[in-house]
C-alpha positions as CSV (number, residue, x, y, z in Angstrom):
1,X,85.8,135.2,126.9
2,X,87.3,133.2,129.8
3,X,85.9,129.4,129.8
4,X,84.0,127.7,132.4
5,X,87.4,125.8,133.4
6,X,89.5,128.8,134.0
7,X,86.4,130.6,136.0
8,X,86.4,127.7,137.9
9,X,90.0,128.0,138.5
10,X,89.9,131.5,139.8
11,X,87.3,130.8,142.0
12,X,89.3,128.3,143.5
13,X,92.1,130.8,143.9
14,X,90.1,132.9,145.4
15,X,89.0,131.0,147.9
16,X,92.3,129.4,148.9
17,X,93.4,132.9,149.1
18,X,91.0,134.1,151.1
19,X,91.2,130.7,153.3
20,X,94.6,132.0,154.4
21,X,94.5,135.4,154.2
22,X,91.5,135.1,157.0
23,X,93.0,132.6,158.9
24,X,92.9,132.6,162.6
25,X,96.2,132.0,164.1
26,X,94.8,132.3,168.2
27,X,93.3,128.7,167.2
28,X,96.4,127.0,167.0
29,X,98.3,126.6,170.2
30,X,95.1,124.4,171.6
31,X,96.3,124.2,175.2
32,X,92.8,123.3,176.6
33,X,93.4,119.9,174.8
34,X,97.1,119.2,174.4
35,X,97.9,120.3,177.8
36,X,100.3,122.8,178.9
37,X,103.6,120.6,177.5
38,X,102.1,119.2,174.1
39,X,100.7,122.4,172.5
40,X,101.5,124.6,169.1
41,X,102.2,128.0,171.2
42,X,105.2,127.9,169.0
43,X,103.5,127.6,165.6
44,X,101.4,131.4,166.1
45,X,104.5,133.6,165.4
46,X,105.9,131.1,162.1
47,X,102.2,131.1,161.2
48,X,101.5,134.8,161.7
49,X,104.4,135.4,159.5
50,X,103.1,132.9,156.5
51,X,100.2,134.7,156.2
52,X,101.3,137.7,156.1
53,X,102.9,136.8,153.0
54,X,99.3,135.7,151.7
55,X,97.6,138.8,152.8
56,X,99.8,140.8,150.2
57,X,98.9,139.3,147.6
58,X,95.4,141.2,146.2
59,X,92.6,139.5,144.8
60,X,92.0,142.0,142.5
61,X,95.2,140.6,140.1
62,X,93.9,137.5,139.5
63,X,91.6,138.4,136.4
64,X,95.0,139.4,135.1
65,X,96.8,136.4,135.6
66,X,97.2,132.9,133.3
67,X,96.3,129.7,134.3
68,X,99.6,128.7,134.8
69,X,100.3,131.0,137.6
70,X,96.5,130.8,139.1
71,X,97.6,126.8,139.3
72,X,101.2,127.9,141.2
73,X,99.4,130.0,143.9
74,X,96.4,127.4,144.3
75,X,99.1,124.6,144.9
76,X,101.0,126.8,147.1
77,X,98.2,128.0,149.0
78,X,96.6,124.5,149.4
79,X,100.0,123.0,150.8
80,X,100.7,125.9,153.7
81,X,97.3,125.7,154.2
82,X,97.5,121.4,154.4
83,X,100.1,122.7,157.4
84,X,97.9,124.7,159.4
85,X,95.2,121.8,159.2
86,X,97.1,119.1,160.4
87,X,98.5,120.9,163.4
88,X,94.2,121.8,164.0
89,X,93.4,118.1,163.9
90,X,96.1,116.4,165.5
91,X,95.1,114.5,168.6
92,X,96.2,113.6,171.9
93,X,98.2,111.3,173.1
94,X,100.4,111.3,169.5
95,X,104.4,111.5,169.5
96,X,105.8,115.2,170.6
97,X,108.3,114.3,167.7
98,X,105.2,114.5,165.6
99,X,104.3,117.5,166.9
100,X,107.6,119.2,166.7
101,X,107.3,117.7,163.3
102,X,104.7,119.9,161.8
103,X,106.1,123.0,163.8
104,X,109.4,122.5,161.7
105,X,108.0,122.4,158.4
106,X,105.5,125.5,159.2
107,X,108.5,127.4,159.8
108,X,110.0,126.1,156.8
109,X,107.2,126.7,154.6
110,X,108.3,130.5,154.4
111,X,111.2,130.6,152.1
112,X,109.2,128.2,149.1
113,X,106.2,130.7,149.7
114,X,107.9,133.7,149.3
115,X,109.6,132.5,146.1
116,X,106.5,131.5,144.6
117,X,104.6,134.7,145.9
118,X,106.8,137.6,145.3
119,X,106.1,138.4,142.4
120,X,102.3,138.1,142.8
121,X,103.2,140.4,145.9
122,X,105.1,142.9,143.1
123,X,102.1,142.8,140.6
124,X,99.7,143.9,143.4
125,X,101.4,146.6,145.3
126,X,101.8,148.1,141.4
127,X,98.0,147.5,140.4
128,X,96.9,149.0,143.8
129,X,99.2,152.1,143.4
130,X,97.8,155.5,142.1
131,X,100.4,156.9,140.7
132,X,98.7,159.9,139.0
133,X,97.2,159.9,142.8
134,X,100.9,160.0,143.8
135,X,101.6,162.5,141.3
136,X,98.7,165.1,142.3
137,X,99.2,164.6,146.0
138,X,102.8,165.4,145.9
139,X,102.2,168.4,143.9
140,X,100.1,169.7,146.6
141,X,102.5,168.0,149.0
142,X,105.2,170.8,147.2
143,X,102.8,173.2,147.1
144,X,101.6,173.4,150.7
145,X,105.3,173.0,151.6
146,X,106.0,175.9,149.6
147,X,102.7,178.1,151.5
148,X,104.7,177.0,154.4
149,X,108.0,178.4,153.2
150,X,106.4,181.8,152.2
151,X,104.8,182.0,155.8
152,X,107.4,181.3,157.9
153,X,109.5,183.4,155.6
154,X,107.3,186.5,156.2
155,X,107.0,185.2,159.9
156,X,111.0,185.4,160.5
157,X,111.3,188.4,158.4
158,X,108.7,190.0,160.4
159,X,110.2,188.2,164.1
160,X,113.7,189.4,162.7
161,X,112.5,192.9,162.3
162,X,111.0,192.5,165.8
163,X,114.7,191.4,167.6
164,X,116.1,194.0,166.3
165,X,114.1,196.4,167.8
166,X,114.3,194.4,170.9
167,X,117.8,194.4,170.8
168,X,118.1,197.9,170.4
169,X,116.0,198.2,173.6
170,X,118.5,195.8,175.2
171,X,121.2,198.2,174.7
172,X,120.0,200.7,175.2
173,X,118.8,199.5,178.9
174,X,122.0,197.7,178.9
175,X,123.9,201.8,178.2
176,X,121.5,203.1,181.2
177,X,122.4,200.0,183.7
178,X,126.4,200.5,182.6
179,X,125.8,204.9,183.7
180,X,124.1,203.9,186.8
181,X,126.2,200.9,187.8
182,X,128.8,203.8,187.5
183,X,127.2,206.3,189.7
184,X,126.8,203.9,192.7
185,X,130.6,204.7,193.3
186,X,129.7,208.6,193.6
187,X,126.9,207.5,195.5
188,X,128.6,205.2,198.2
189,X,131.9,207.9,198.6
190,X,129.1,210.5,199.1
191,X,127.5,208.1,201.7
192,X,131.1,207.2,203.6
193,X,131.5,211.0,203.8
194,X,128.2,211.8,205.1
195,X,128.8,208.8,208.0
196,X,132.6,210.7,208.8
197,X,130.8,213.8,208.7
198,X,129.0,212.7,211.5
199,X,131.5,210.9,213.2
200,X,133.0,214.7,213.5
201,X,130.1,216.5,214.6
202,X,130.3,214.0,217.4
203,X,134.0,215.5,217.9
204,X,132.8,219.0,217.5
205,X,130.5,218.2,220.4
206,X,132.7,216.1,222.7
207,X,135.6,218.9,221.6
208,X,133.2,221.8,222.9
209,X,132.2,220.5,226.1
210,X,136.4,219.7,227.1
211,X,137.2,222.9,226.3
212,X,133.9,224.8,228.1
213,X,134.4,222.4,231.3
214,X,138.2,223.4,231.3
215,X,137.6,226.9,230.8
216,X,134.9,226.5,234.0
217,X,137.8,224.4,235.9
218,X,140.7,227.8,235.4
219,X,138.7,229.5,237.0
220,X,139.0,228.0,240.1
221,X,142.5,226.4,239.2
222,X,144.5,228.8,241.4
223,X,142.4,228.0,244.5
224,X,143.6,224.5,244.9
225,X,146.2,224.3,247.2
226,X,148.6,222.2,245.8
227,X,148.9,224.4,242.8
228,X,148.2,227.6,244.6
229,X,150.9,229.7,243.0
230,X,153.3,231.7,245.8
231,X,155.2,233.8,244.2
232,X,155.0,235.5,240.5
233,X,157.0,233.2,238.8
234,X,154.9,230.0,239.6
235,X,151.6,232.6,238.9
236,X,153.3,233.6,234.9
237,X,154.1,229.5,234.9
238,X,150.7,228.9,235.6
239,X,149.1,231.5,233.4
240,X,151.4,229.9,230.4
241,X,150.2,225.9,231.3
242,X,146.4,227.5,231.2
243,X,147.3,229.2,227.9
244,X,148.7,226.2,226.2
245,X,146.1,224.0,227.3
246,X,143.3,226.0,226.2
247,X,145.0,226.5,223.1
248,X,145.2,223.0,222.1
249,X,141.7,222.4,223.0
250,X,140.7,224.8,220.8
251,X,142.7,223.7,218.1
252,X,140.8,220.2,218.4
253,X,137.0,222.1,218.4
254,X,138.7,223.9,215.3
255,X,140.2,220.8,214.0
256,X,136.7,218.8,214.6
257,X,135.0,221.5,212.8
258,X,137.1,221.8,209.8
259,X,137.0,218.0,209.0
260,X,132.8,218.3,209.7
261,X,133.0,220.9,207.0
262,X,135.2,219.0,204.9
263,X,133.4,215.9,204.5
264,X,130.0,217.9,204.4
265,X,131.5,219.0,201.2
266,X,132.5,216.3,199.5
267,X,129.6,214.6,200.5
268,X,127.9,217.5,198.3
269,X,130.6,217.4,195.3
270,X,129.9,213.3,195.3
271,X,125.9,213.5,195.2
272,X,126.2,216.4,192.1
273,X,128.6,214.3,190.2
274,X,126.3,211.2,190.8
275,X,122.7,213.5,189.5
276,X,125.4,214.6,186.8
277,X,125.9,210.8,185.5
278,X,122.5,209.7,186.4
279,X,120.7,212.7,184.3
280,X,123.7,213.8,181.1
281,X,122.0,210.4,178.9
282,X,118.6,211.7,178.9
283,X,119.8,215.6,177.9
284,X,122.0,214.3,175.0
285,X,119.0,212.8,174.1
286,X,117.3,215.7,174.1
287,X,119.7,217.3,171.8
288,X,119.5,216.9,168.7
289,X,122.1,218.5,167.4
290,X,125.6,217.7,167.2
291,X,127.0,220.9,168.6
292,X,124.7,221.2,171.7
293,X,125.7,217.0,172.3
294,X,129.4,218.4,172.3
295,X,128.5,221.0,174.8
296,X,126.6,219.0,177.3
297,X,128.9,216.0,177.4
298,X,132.1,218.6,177.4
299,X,130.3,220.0,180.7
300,X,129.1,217.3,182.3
301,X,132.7,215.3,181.7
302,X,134.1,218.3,183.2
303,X,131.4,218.6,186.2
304,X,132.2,214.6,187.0
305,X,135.8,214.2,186.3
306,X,137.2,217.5,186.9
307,X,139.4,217.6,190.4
308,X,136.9,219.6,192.9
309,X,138.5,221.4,196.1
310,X,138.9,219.0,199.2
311,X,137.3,221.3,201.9
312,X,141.4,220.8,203.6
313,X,143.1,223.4,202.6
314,X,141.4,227.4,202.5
315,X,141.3,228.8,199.2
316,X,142.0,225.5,197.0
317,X,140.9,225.9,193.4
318,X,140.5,222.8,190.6
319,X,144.1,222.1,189.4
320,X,142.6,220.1,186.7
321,X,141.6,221.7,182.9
322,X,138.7,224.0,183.2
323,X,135.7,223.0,181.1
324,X,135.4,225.3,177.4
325,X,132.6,228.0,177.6
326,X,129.4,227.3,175.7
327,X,130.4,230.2,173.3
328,X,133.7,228.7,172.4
329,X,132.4,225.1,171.7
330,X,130.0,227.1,169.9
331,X,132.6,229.1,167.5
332,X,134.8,225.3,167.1
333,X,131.5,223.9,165.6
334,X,130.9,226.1,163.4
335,X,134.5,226.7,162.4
336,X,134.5,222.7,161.7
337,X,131.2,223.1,159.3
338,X,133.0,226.1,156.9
């Protein structure tokens, strides 16, 4: 049982403890009475720091301690707190060296604290530690962390499964957009032939109405005096320059018409080569098996690259490689499977 003296003693501590640790540090500058040039503004962050020092130490430790260290933090206690009294009651109209004085050894009074107060400071932080609290809290620390893992394990399996998919999807629009980024060139040629083909419709017309008005003007040609003829060599010369004339505008009507009908039919060859590009994805699709694949893409390779007559020259046939029948893709495939 602890005697009367060494309660006493702990009381004590306590108290001097608590004197400090509750300290208020706002009541030291006093610039209402020491004026704005004689003050302790500079004492609150020296002071602030002193206590924190006291504030670490926990009461709870002293029931554990021996006299000889309750005595070491009473004495310590008492002198910082000696400090912080004098700089409360000192008056006004005393030396600033004074002052400046007690602002020193505040400032000073750290390091001696600290010595004789860290291990009190140790002792406490280990007596207020819960280390089986530690223990169980980090268990479910690991364990939650571990829930966590599982989840966002699942949750990227599940997300991965998910890109994929959408990646597929990518491609696949990506495939589309690469077919029909290709048909716009079958498209525009088709387009620039349509324009030419009426650029020479035009033709045909302007061609047509030369060639009528001349025909109109011949008749009356041999009326006009100047070119009356007189004799029947100047009537065969005339006949000849009517002849040759008319001749050639007939050959620009023809002409006309033959490049209308020309670009008309590229026009058409262009357009069915674009449908062929824009439609052959969705029938291999359609296909399932390998054979019929081979015959539609043989077919509509042959349909979009194969040379096609110009609409120039009468009777032109394909001088590229005629696409194989259906019957002899057909016979290859099957060959291949025996």
């Amino acid at each position: 049982m602890p005697s009367n003296q060494e309660k006493q003693l702990r009381q004590q501590t306590a108290e001097s403890l608590a004197r400090l640790q509750s300290f208020d540090t706002s009541l030291l500058p006093r610039e209402k009475e020491l004026g704005s040039v004689v003050n302790f503004s500079e004492s609150v962050q020296p002071a602030e720091r002193l206590i924190a020092l006291y504030k670490r130490v926990s009461q709870t430790i002293l029931d554990d301690l021996p006299e000889s260290h309750l005595n070491a933090i009473v004495s310590q206690a008492n002198s910082d707190y000696n400090i912080l009294k004098q700089i409360l009651e000192f008056q006004p109209g005393k030396p600033v060296t004074e002052r400046d004085s007690l602002i020193i050894k505040l400032d000073q009074a750290y390091q001696p604290c600290f010595n004789a107060l860290q291990s009190f400071i140790s002792f406490s932080a280990s007596k207020s530690t819960d280390f089986q609290g530690l223990e169980r809290q980090a268990r479910a620390t690991i364990q939650t962390v571990s829930d966590m893992g599982n989840k966002l394990s699942d949750e990227l399996r599940t997300k991965s499964q998910e890109a994929e998919r959408v990646l597929e999807l990518v491609r696949r629009a990506a495939a589309e957009h690469g077919v029909s980024q290709q048909a716009i060139y079958f498209r525009d040629d088709a387009k620039e032939h349509e324009d030419n083909a009426i650029l020479s419709r035009k033709d045909i017309r302007n061609s047509a109405i030369i060639l009528g008005v001349y025909a109109v003007f011949t008749l009356f040609l041999h009326k006009i005096p100047v070119i009356k003829p007189e004799d029947v060599y100047q009537t065969a010369q005339l006949a000849i320059s009517k002849v040759l004339i008319f001749g050639v505008l007939s050959y620009m009507v023809y002409l006309a018409t033959k490049n209308f009908m020309a670009h008309k039919h590229n026009a058409v060859i262009n357009r069915h080569r674009q449908n062929a590009l824009m439609t052959y994805k969705a029938l291999v699709e359609a296909a399932k098996e390998v054979a019929n694949k081979e015959v539609i893409l043989t077919h509509a390779s042959a349909c979009i690259f194969a040379p096609q007559p110009t609409g120039y020259s009468a009777g032109a046939s394909s001088d590229g490689p005629a696409a194989k029948s259906v019957v002899e893709l057909l016979t290859n495939t099957i060959s291949g499977e025996k």
